[in-house]
N, C-alpha and C positions, 0 to 999 in steps of 0.2 A: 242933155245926156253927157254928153265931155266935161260941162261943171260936175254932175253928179261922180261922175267916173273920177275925177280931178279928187273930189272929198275923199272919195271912198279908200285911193292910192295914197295920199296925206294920211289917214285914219290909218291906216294899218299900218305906214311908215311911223307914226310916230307912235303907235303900239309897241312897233319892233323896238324903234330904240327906246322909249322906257322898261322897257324889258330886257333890253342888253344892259342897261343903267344899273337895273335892280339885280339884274344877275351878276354886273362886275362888281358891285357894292356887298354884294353877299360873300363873293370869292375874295375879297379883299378883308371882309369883314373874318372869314375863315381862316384865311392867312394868317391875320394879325393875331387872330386865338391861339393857332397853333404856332405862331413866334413866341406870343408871352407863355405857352405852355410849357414850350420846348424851353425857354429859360427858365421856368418855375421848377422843370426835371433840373436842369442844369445845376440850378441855388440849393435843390436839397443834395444832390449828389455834396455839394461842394459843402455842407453844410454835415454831413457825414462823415466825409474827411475830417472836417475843424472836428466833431465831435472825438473820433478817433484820436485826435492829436492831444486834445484837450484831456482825455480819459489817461492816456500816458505819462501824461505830465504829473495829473492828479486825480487818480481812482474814484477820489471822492468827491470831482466834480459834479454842480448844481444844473449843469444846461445853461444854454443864452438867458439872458433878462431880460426885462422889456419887451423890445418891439424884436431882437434878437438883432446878425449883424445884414447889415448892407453893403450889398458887393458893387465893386465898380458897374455903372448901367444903370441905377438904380434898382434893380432886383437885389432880394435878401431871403435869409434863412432862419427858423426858430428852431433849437433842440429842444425838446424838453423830458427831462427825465422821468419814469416812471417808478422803476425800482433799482435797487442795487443788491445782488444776493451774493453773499460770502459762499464758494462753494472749496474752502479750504486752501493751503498753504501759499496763502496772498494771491489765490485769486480769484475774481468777483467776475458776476454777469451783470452788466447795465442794460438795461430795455429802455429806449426810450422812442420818440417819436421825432418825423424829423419833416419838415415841413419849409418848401419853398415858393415863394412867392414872385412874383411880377406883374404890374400891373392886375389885370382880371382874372388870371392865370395861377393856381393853384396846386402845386405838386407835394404826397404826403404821404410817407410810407411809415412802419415801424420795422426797429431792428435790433437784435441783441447783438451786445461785442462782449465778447473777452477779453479782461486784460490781465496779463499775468506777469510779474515784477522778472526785470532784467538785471542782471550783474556786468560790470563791467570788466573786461581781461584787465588782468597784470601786467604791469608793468617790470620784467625781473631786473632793477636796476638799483645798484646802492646809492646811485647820486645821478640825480637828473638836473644837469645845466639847459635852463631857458629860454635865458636872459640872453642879452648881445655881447657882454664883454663878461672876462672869467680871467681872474688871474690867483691863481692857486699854487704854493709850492711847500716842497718835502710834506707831502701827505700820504696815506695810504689807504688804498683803496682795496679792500677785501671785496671784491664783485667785481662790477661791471658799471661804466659809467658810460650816459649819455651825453651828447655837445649838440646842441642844437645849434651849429656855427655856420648854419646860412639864412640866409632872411628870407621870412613867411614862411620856415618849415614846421611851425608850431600853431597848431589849434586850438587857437584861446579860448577859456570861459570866460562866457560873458551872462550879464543878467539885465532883462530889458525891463521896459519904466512896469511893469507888474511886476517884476522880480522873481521873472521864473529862467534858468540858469538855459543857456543854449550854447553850443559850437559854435564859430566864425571860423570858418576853415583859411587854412593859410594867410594867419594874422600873423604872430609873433614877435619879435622883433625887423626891422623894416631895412635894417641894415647887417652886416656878416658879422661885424667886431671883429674884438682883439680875443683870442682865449691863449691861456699863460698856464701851464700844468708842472710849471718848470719844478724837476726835483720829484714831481709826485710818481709814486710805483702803482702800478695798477693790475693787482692779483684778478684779470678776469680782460673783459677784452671793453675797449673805449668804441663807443658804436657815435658815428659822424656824419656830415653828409658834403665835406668840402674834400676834392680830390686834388684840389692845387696848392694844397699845402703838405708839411711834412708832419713826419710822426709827432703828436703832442707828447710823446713818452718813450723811454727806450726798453721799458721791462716787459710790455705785454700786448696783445694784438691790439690792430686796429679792422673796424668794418665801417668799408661805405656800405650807408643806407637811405634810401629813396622816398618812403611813406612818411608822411607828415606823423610830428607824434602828438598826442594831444596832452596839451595841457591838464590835469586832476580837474576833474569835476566835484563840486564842493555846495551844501545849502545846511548853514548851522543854525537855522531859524529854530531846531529843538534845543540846542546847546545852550539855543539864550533862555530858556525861561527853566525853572526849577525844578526838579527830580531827583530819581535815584542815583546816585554816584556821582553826582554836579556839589561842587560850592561855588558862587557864583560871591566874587568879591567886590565891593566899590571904592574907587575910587575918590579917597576922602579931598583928594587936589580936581573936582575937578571944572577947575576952571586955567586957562591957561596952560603954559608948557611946564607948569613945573613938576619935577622928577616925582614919581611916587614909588619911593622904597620898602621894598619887603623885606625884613632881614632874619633868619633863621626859623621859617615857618615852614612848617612841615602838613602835609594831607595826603592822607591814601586817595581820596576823590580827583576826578578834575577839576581841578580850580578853572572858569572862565570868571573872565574878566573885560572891561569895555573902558577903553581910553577914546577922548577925544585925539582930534588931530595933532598931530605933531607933539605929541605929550611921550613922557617915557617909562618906562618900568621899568625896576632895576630887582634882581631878585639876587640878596646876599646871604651863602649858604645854604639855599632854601631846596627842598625835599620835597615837588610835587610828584610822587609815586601813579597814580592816573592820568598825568598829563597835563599839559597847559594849552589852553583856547585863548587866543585875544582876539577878540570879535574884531568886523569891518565891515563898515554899512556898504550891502549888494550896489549900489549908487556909484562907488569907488572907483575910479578905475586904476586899476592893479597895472597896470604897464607904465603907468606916469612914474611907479618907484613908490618905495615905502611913506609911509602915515605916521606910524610911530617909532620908537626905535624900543627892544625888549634888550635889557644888558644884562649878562649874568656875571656872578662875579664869588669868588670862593668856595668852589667846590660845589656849584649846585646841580643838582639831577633831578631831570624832567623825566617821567617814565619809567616804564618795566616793572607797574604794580598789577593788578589784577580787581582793585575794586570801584573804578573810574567809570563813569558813565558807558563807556563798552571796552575792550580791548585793545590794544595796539595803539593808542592815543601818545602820540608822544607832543612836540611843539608845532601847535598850530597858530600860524600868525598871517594871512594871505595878504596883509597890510605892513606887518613887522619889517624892520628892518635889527638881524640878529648880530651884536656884537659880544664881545667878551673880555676881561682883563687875561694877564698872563696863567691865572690859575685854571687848572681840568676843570671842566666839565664833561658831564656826560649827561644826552638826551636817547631816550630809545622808547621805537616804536615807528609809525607814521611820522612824518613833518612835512610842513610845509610851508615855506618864509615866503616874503617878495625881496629881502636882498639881504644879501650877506657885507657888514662893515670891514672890520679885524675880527676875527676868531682865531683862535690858537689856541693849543696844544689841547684839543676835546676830542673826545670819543661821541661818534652817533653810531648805533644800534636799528639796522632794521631799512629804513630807508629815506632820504633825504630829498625835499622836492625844490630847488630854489625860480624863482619866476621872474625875477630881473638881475641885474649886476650882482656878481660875486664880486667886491672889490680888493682885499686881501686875506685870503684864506693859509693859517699856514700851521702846519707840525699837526694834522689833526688826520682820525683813523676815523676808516667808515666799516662797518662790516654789514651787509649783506645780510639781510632774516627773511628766510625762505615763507616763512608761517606768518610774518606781519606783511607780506609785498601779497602774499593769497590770502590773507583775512585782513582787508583794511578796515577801518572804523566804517559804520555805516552810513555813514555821511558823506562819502566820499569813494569816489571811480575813475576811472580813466575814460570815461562816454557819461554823456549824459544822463544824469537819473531816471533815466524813463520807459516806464512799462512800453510790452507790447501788447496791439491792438490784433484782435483777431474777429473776422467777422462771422458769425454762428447763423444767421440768421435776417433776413431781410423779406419782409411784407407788408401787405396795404391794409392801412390806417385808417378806419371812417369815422373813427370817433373823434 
């Protein structure tokens, strides 16, 4: 009887614990579902966002490829688009589906966004210094000018290995420099942000100010290929630095144009009434200092025509480095250099952007265009190019 009794207490003990076994293996197995689930919710939220960001960038984004991306953990997310509908003045509704995964774990919902095309504010300024050093004298300044004369107070464009253009906030230059205004009058007020120095000018206000200002947002990937109001010239040098001159050509169009490295253009007399582009590969970096050098020389004028691939195109060079002999010139419209050599005695019209060293600017007038600083080419902003996302609509997906 006490053997029997003995089995029968064994018997049920070891029922009990195969059964606590199967039960803690069950609730673990439970756990672990609803861990990869809860990360599979996770991946597609996170995967909604990216779609969101992506649609901003580029309306006419395709959705992930493949296997879609993988997030740190190894869980991931697939967008994939369904339609895109035009519902008037730029802009479209994307449907698409969005789907996270982990491990066994499955999360997948559908959702429409809105996106609808953003402008960037104005800039109301006739010359925007960048760069770290600036030495400018007896010039005249019809507006208002900025000095970016502390370090990191400027928010560089940048463009990463896809080549889609983004902020770095408080890049700029890394140092305060020197700025030199010596002589220059300034009809409007110089807007700065160092208070431990003295007026750079004695005819007109000065204002500290605090907010970072961004650098022009810029993507001339349409400029480069063929169109309406485009003439698009080659370079018959191009190999090496040698000079390629232009000498009394005239076009109502924009002329772009694409120089290798350290190569130069020299434009004598010349009559670009739409504007000038000198391309620069997104790859570049634009704070190292100019690429090319553009020289003008004999009375030439860039700008202030009306049948240029859009309006207000005046000299664009975010590589150039802009020099000039002793004769006028005049450019008007938009511009926008990476550094200024010698220039003298020129007229710009409208607004001027420079992005690194001014190294001697002298006898030269800016005037202020109200109508080109609020209708800039559209290529180009003070914020990045990029729509906003709005979300219309979010539900489950079984298909």
């Amino acid at each position: 009887m006490v053997l029997l009794l003995t089995l029968l207490v064994t018997g049920v003990v070891i029922l009990f614990a195969a059964s606590m076994s199967a039960s803690v293996r069950t609730q673990l197995a439970l756990t672990r579902d609803e861990a990869e689930s809860l990360r599979a919710e996770m991946a597609s939220e996170s995967g909604l966002e990216f779609a969101r960001r992506q649609l901003a960038l580029d309306p006419a984004w395709k959705g992930t490829s493949g296997e879609g991306v993988t997030l740190a953990g190894g869980s991931s997310f697939v967008v994939a688009m369904k339609s895109v509908e035009d519902v008037g003045g730029g802009v479209t509704e994307a449907s698409c589906s969005v789907t996270g995964h982990s491990g066994e774990g499955v999360h997948r919902f559908g959702t429409v966004l809105r996106v609808s095309p953003s402008t960037g504010g104005a800039y109301p300024y006739a010359l925007l210094f960048l760069g770290q050093n600036v030495k400018m004298s007896d010039g005249q300044v019809n507006g208002d000018l900025l000095l970016a004369d502390k370090a990191y107070k400027v928010n560089d464009w940048l463009f990463d290995s896809y080549g889609d253009g983004y902020y770095a906030d408080s890049h700029g230059p890394d140092e305060d420099g020197d700025k030199d205004l010596g002589g220059t009058e300034v009809d409007g007020t110089v807007y700065k942000y160092r208070d431990d120095v003295g007026d750079y000018q004695t005819t007109g206000k000065e204002v500290l100010i605090e907010s970072n200002t961004n650098m022009p947002s810029w993507d001339l990937d349409e400029l480069a290929q063929p169109g309406p109001g485009k003439v698009i010239l080659t370079n018959p040098h191009n190999v090496g630095n040698k000079a390629w001159n232009l000498d009394g050509q005239t076009f109502e169009e924009t002329v772009v144009i694409n120089l290798l490295n350290k190569q130069t253009v020299t434009l004598t007399n010349c009559t670009f009434k739409g504007g000038l582009v000198v391309l620069c590969p997104d790859t570049y970096d634009f704070r190292s200092g100019s690429r090319n050098l553009v020289h003008l020389k004999k009375g030439t004028t860039i700008g202030g025509g009306s049948k240029g691939a859009a309006p207000n195109i005046g000299l664009i060079a975010p590589g150039g480095n802009l020099k000039n002999e002793t004769n006028p010139n005049v450019i008007s419209g938009f511009s926008l250099v990476n550094e200024v050599d010698l220039f003298r005695n020129s007229t710009i019209n409208g607004q001027l952007v420079i992005l690194n060293d001014c190294k001697d600017m002298r006898k030269c007038t800016f005037n202020y265009d109200a109508d080109v600083v609020e209708n800039l080419p559209p290529w180009f902003g003070y914020r990045a190019p990029a729509s906003t996302t709005e979300i219309l609509s979010l539900y489950e997906d079984f298909e």
